[in-house]
PDB file with one MODEL, atoms N, CA, C and O in Angstrom:
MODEL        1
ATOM      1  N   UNK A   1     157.487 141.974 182.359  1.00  0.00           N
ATOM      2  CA  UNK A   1     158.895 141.825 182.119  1.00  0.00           C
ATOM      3  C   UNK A   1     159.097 141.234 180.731  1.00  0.00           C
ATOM      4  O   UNK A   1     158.116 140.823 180.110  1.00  0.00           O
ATOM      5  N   UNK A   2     160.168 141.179 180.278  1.00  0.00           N
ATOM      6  CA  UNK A   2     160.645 140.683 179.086  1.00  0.00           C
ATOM      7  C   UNK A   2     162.453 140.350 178.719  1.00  0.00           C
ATOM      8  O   UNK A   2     163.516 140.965 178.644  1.00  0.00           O
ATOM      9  N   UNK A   3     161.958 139.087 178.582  1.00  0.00           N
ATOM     10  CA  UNK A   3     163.233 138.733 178.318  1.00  0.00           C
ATOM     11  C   UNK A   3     163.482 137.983 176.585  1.00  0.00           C
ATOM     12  O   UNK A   3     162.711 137.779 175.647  1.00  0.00           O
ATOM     13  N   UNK A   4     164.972 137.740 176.806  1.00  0.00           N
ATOM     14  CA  UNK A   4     165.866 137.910 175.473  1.00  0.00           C
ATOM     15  C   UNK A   4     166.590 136.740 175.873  1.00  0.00           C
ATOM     16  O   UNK A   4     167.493 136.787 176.708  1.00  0.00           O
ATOM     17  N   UNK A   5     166.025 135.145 175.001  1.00  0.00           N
ATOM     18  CA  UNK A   5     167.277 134.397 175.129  1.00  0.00           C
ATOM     19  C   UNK A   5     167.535 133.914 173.470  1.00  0.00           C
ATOM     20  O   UNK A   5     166.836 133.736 172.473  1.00  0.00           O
ATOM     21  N   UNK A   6     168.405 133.860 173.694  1.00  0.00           N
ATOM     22  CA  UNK A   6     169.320 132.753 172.454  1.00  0.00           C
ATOM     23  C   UNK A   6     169.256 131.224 172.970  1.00  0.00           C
ATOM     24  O   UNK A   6     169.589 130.727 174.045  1.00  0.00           O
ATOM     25  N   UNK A   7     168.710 130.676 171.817  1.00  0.00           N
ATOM     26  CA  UNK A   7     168.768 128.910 172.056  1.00  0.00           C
ATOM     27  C   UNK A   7     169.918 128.587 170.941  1.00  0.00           C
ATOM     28  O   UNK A   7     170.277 129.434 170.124  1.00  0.00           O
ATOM     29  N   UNK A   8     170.431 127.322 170.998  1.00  0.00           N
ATOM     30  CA  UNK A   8     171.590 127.145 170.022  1.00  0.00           C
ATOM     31  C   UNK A   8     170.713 126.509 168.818  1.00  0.00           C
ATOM     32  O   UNK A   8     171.181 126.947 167.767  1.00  0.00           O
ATOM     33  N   UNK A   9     169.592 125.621 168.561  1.00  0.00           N
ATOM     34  CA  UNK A   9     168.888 125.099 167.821  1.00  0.00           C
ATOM     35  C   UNK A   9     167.661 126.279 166.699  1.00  0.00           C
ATOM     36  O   UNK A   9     167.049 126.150 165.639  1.00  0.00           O
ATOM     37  N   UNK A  10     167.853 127.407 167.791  1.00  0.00           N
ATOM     38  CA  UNK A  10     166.879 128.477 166.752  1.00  0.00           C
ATOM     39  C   UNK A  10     166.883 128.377 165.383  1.00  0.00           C
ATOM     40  O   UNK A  10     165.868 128.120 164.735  1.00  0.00           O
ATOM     41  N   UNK A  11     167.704 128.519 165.023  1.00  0.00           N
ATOM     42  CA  UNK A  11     168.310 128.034 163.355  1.00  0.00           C
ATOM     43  C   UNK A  11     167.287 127.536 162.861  1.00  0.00           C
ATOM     44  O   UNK A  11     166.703 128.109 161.942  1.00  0.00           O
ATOM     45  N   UNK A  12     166.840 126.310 163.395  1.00  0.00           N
ATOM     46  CA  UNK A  12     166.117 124.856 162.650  1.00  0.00           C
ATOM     47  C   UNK A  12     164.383 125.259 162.753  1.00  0.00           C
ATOM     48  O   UNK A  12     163.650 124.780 163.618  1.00  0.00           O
ATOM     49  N   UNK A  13     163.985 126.100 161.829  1.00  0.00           N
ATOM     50  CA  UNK A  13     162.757 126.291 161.703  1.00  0.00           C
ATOM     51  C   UNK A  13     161.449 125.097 162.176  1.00  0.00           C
ATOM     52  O   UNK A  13     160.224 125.191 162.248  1.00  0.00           O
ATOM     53  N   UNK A  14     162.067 124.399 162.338  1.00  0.00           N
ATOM     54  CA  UNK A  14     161.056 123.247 162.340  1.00  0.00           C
ATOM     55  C   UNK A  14     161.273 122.883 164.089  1.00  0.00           C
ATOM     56  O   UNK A  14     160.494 122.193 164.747  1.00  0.00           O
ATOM     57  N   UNK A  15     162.471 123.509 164.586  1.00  0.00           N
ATOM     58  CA  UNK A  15     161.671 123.340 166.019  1.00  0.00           C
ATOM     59  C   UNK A  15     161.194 125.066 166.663  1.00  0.00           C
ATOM     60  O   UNK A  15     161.031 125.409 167.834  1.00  0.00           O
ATOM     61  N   UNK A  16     161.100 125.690 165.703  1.00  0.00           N
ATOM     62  CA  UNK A  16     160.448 127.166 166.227  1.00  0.00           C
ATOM     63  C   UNK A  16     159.229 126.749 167.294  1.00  0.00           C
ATOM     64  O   UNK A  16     159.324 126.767 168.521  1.00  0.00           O
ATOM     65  N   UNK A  17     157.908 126.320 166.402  1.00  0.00           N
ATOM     66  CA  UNK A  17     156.777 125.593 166.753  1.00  0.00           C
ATOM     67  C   UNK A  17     157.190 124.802 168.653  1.00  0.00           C
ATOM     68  O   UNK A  17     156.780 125.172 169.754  1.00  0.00           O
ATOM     69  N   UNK A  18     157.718 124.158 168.438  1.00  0.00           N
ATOM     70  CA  UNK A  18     157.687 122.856 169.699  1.00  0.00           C
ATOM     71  C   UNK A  18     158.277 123.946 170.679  1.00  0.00           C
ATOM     72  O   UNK A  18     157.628 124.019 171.722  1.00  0.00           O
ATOM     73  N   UNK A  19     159.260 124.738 170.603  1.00  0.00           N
ATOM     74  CA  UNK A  19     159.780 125.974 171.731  1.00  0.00           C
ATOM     75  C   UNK A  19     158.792 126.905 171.934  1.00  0.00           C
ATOM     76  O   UNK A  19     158.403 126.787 173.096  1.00  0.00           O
ATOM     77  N   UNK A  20     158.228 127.735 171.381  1.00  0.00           N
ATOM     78  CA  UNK A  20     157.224 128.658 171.606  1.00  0.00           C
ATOM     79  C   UNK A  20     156.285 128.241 172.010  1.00  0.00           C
ATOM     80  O   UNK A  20     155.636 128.947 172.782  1.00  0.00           O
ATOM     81  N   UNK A  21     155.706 126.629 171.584  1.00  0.00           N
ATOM     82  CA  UNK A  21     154.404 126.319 172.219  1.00  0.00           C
ATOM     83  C   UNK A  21     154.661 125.725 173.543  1.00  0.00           C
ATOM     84  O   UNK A  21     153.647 125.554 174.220  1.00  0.00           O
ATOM     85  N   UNK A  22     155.928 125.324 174.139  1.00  0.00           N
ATOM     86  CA  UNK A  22     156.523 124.837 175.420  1.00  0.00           C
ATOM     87  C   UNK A  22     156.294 126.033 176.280  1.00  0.00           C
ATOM     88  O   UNK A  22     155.510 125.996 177.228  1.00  0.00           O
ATOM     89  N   UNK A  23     157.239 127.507 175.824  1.00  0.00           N
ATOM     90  CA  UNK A  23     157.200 128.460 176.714  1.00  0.00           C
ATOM     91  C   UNK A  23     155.282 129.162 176.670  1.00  0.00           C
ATOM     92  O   UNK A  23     154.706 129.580 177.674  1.00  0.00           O
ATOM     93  N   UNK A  24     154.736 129.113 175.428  1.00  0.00           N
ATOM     94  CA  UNK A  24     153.364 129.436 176.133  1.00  0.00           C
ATOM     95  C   UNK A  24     152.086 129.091 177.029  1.00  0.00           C
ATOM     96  O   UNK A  24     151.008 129.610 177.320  1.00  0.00           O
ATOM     97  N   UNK A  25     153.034 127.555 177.390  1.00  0.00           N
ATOM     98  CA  UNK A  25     151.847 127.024 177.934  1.00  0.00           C
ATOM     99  C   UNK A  25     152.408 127.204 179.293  1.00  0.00           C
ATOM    100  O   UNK A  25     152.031 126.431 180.174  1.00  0.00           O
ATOM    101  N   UNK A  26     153.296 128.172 179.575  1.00  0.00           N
ATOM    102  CA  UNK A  26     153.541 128.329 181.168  1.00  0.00           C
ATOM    103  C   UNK A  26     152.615 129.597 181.811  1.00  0.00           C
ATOM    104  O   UNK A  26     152.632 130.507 180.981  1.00  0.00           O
ATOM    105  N   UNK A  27     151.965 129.903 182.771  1.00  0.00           N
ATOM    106  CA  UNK A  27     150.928 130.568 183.630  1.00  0.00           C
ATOM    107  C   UNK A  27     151.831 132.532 183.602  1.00  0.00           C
ATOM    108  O   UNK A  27     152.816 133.042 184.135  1.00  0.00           O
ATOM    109  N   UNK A  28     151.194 132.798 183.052  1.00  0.00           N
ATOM    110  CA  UNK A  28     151.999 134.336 183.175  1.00  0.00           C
ATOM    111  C   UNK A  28     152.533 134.745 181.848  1.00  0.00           C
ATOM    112  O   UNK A  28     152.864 135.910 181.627  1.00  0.00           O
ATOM    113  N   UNK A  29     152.620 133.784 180.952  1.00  0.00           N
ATOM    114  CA  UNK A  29     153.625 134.286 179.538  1.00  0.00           C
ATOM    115  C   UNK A  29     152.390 134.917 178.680  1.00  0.00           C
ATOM    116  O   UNK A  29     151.344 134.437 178.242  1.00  0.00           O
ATOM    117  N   UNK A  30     153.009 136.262 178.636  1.00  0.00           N
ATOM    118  CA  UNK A  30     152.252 137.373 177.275  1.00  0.00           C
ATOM    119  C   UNK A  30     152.239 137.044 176.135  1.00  0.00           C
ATOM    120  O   UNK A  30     151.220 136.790 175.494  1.00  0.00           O
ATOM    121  N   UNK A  31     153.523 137.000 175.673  1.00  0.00           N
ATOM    122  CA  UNK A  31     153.781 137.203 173.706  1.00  0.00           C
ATOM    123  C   UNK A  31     154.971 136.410 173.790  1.00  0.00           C
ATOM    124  O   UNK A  31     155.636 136.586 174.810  1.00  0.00           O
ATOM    125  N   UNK A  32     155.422 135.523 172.899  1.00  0.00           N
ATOM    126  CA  UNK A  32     156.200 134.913 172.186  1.00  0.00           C
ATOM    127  C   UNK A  32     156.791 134.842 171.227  1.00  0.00           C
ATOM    128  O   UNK A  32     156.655 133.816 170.560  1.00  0.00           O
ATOM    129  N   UNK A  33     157.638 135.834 170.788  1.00  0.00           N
ATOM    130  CA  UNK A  33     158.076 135.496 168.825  1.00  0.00           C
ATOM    131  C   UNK A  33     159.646 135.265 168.905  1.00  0.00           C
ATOM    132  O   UNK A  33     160.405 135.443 169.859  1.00  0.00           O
ATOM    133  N   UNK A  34     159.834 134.938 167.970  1.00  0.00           N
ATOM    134  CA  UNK A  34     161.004 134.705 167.182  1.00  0.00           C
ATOM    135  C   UNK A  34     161.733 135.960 166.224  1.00  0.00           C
ATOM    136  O   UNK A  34     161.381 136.366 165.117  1.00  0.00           O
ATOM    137  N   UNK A  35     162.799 136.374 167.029  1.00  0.00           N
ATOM    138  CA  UNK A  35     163.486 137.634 166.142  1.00  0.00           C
ATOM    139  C   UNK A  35     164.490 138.197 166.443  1.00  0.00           C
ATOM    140  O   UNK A  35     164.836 138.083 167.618  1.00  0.00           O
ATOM    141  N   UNK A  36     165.256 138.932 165.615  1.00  0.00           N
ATOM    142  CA  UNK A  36     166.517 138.353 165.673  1.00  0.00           C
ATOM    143  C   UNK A  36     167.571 137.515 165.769  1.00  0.00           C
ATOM    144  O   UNK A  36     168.692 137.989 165.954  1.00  0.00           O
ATOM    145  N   UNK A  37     167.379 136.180 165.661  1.00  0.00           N
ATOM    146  CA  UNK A  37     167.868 135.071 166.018  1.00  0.00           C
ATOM    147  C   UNK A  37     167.996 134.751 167.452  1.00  0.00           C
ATOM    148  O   UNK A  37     169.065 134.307 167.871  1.00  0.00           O
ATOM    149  N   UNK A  38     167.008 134.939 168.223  1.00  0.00           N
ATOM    150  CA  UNK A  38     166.566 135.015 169.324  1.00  0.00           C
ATOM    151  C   UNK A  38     164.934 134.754 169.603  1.00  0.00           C
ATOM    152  O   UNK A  38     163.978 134.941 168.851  1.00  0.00           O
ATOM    153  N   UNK A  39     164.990 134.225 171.045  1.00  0.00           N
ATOM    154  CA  UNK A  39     163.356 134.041 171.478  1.00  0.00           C
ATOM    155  C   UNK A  39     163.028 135.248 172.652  1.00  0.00           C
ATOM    156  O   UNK A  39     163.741 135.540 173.613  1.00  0.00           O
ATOM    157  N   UNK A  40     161.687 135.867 172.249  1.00  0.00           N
ATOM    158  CA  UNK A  40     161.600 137.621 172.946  1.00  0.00           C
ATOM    159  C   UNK A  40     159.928 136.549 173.941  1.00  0.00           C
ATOM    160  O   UNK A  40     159.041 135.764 173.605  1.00  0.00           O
ATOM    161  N   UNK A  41     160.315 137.112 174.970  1.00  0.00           N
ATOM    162  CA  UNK A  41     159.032 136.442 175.829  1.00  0.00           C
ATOM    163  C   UNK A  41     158.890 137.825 176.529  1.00  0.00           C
ATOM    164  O   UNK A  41     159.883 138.494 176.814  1.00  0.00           O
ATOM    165  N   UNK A  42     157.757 138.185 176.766  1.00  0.00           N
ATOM    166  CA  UNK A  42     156.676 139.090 177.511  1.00  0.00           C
ATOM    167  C   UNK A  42     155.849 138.268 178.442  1.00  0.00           C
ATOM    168  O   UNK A  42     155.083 137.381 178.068  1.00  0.00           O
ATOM    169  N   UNK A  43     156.108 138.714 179.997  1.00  0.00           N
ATOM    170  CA  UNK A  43     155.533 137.606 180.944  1.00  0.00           C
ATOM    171  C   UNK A  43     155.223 137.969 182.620  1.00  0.00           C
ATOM    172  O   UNK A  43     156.088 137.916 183.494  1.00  0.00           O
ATOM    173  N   UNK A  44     154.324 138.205 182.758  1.00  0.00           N
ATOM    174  CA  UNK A  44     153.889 138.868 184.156  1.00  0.00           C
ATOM    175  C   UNK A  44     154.990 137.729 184.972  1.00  0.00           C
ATOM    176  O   UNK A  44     155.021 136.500 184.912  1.00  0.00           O
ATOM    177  N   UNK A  45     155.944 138.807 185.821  1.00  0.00           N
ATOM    178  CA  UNK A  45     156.939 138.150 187.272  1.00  0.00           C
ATOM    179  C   UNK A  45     156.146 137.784 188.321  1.00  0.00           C
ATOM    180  O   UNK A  45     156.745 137.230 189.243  1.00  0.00           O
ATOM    181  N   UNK A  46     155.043 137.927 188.435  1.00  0.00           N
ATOM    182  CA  UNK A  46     153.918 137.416 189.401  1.00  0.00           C
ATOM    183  C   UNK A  46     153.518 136.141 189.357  1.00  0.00           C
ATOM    184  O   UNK A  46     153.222 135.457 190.336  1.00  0.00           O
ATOM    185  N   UNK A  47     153.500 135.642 187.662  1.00  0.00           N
ATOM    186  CA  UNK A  47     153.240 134.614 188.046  1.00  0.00           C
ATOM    187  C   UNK A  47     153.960 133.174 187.439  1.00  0.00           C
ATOM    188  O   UNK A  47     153.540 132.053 187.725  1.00  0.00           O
ATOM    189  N   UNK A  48     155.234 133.468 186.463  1.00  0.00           N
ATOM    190  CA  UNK A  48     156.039 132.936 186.223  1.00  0.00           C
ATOM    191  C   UNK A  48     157.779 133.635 186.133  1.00  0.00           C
ATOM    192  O   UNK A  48     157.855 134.786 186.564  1.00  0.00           O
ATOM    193  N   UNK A  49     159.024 133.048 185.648  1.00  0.00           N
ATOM    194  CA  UNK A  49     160.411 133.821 186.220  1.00  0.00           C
ATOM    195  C   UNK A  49     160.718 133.383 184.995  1.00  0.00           C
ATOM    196  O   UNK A  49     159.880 132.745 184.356  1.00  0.00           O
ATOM    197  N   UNK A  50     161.795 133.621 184.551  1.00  0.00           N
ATOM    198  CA  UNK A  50     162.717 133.173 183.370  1.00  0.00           C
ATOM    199  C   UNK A  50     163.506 131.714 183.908  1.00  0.00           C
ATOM    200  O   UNK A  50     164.168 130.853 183.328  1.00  0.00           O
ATOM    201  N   UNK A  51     163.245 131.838 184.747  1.00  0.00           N
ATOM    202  CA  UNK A  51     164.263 129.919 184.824  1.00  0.00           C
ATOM    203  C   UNK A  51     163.193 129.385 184.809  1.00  0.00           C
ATOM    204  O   UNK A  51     163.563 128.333 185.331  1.00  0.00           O
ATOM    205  N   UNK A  52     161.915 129.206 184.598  1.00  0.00           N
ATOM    206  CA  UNK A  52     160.798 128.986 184.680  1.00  0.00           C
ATOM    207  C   UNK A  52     160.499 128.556 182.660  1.00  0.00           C
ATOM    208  O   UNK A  52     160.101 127.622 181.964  1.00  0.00           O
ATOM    209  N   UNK A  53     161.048 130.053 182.502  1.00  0.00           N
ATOM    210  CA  UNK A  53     160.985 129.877 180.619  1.00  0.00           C
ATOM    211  C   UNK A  53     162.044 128.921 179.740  1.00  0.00           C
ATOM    212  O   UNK A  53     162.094 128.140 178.791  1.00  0.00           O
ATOM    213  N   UNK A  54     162.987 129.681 180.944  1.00  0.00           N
ATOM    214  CA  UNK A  54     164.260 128.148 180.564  1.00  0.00           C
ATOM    215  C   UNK A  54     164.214 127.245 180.576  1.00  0.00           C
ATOM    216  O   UNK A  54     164.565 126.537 179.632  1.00  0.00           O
ATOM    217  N   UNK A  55     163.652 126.739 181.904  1.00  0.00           N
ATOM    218  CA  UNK A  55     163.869 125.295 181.726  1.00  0.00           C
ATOM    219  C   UNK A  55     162.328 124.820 180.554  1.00  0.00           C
ATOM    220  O   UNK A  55     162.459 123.764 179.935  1.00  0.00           O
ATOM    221  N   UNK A  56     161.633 125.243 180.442  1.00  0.00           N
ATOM    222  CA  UNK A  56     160.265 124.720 179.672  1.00  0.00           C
ATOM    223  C   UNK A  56     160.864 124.991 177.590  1.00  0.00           C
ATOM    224  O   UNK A  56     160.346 124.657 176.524  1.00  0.00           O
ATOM    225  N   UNK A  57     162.093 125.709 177.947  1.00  0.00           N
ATOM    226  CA  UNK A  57     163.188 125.738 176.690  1.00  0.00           C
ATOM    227  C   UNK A  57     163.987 124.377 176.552  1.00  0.00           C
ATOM    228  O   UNK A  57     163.928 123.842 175.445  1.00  0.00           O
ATOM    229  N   UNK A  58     164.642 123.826 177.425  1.00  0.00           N
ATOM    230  CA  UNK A  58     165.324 123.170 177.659  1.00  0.00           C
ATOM    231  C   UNK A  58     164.534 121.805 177.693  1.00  0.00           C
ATOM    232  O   UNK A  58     165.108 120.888 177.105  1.00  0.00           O
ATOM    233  N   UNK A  59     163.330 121.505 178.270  1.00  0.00           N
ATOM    234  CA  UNK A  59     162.758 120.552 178.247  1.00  0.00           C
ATOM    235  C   UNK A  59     162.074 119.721 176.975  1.00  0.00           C
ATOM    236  O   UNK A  59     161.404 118.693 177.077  1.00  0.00           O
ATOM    237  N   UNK A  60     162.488 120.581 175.489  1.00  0.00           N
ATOM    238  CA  UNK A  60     162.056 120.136 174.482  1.00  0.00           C
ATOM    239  C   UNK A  60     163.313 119.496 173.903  1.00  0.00           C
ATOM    240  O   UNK A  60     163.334 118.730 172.940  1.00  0.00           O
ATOM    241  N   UNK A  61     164.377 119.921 174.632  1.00  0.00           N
ATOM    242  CA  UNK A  61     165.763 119.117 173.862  1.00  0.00           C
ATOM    243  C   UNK A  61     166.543 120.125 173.423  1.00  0.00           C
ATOM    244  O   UNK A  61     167.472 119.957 172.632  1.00  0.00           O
ATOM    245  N   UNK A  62     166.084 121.624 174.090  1.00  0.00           N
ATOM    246  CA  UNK A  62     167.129 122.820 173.120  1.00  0.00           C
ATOM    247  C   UNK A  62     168.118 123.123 174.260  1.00  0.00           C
ATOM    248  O   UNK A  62     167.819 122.897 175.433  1.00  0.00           O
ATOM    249  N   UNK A  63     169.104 123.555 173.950  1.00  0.00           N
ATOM    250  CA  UNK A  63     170.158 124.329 175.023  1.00  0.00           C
ATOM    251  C   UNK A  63     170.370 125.805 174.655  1.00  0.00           C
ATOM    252  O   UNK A  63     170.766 126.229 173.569  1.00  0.00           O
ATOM    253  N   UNK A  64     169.940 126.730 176.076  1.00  0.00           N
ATOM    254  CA  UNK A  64     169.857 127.955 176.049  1.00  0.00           C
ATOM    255  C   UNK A  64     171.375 128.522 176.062  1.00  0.00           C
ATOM    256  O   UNK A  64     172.285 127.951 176.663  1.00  0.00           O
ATOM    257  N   UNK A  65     171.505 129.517 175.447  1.00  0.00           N
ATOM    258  CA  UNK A  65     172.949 129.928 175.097  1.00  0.00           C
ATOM    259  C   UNK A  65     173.253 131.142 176.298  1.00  0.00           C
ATOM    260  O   UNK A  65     173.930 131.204 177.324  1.00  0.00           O
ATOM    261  N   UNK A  66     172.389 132.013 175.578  1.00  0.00           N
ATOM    262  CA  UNK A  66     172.358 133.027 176.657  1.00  0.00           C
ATOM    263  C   UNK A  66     170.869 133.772 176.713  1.00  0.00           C
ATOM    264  O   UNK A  66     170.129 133.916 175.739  1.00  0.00           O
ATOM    265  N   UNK A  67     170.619 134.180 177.973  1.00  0.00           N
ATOM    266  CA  UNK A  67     169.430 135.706 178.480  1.00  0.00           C
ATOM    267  C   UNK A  67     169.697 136.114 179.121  1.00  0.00           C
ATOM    268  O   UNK A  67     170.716 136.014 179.805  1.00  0.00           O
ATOM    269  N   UNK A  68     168.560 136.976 179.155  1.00  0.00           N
ATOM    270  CA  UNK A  68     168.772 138.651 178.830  1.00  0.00           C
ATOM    271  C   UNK A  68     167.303 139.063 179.798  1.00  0.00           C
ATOM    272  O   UNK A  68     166.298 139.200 179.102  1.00  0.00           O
ATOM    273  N   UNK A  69     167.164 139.207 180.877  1.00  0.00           N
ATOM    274  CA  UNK A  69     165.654 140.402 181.077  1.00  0.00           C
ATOM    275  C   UNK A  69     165.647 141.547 181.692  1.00  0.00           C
ATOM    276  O   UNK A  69     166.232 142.058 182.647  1.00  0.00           O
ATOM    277  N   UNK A  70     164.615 141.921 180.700  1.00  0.00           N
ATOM    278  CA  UNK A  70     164.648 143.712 181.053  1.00  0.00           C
ATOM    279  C   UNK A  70     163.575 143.876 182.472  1.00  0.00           C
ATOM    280  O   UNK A  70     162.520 143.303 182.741  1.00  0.00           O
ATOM    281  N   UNK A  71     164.302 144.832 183.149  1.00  0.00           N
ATOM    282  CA  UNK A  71     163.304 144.411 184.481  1.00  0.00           C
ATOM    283  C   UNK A  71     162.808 146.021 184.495  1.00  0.00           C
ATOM    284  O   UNK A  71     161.877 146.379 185.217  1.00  0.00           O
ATOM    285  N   UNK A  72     163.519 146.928 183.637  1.00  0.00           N
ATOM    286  CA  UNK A  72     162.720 148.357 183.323  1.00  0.00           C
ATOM    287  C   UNK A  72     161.678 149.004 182.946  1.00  0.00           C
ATOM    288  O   UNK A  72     161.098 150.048 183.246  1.00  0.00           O
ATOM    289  N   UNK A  73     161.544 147.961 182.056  1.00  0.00           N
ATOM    290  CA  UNK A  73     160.264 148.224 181.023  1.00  0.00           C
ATOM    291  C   UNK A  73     158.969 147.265 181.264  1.00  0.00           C
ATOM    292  O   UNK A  73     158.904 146.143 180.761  1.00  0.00           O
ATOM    293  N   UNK A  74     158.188 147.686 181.889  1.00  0.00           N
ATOM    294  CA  UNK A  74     156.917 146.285 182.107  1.00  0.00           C
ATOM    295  C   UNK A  74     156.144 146.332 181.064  1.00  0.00           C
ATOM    296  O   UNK A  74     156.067 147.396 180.451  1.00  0.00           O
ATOM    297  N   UNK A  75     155.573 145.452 180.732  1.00  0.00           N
ATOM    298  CA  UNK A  75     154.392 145.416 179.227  1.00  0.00           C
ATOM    299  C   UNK A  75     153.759 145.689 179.903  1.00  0.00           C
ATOM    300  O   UNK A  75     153.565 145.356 181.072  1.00  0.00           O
ATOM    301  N   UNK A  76     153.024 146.824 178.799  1.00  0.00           N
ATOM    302  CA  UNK A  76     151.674 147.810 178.696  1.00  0.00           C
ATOM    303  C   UNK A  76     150.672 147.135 179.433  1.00  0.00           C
ATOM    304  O   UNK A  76     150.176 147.765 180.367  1.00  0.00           O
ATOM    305  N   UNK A  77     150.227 145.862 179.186  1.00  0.00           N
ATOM    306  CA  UNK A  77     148.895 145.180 180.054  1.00  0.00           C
ATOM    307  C   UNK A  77     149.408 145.145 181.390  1.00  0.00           C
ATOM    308  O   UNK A  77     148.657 145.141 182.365  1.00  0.00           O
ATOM    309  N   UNK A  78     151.066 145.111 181.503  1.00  0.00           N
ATOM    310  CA  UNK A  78     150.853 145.177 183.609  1.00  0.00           C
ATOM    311  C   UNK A  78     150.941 146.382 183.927  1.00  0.00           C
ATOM    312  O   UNK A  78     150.879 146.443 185.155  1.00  0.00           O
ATOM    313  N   UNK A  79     151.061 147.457 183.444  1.00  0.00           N
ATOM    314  CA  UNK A  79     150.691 148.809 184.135  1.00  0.00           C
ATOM    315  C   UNK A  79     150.151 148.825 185.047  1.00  0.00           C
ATOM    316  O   UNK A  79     150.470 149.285 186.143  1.00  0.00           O
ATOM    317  N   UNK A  80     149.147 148.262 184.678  1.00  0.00           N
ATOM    318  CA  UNK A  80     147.727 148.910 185.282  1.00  0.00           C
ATOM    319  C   UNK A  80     147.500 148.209 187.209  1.00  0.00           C
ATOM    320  O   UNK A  80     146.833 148.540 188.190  1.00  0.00           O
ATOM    321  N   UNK A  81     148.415 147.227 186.903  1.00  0.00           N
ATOM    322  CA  UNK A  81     148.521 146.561 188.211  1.00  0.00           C
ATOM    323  C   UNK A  81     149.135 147.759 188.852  1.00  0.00           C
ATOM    324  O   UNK A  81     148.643 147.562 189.963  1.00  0.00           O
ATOM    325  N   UNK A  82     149.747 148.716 188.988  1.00  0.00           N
ATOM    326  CA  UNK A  82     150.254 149.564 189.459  1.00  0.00           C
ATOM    327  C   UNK A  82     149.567 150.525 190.306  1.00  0.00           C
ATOM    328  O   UNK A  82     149.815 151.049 191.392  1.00  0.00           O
ATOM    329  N   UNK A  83     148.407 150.601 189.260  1.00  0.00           N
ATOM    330  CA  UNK A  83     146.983 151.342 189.282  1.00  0.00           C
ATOM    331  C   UNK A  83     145.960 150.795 190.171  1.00  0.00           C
ATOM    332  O   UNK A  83     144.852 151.284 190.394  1.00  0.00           O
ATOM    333  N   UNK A  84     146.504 149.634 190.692  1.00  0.00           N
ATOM    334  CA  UNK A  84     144.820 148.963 191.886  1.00  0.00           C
ATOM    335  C   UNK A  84     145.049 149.385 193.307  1.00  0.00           C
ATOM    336  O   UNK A  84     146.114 149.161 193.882  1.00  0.00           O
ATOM    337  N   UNK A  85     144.235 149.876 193.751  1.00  0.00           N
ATOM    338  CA  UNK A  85     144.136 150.457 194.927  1.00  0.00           C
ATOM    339  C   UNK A  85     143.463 148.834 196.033  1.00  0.00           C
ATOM    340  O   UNK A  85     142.967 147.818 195.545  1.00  0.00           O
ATOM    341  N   UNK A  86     143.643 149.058 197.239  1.00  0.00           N
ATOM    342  CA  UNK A  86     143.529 147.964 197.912  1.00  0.00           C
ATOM    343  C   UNK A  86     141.941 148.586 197.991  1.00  0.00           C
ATOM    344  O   UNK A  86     141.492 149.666 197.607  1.00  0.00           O
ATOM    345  N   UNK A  87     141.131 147.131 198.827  1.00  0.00           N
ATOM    346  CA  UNK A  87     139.687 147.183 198.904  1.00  0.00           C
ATOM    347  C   UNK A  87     139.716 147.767 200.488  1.00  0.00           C
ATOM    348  O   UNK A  87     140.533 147.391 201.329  1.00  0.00           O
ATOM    349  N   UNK A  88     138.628 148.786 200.725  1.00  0.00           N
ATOM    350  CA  UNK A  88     138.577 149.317 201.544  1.00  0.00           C
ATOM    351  C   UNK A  88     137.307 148.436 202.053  1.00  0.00           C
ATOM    352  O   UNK A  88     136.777 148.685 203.136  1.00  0.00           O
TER     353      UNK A  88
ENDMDL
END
């Protein structure tokens, strides 16, 4: 999955660092960048949620404005979960 939030503090380059390294140290998060004036997270739903990314947003002192997740499109590395057949 992948989601799209806006923090109100994005602006301030100097807390890019302390947000991205908050949301990567949660169990399930893929990719992390900064773009568009927005934070883009890639993150297996198996094993973490977006209120999950939020609040680990929120817990550095930022306030989330708005998100956004796409529940259409899964990243390329979870495909394949699609692809496992049970053990016989």
């Amino acid at each position: 999955m992948a989601a799209r939030i806006e923090i109100n503090e994005l602006g301030d380059v100097g807390r890019h660092k302390e947000i991205t390294d908050a949301v990567r140290a949660l169990d399930g998060v893929i990719e992390v960048k900064i773009a568009k004036s927005a934070l883009h997270v890639s993150y297996d739903p198996l094993s973490t949620t977006e209120k999950k990314i939020e609040h680990a947003i929120r817990s550095t002192g930022a306030t989330v404005k708005a998100a956004a997740a796409d529940t259409e499109t899964p990243h390329p590395d979870l495909t394949m979960l699609g692809e496992l057949k049970p053990l016989q």
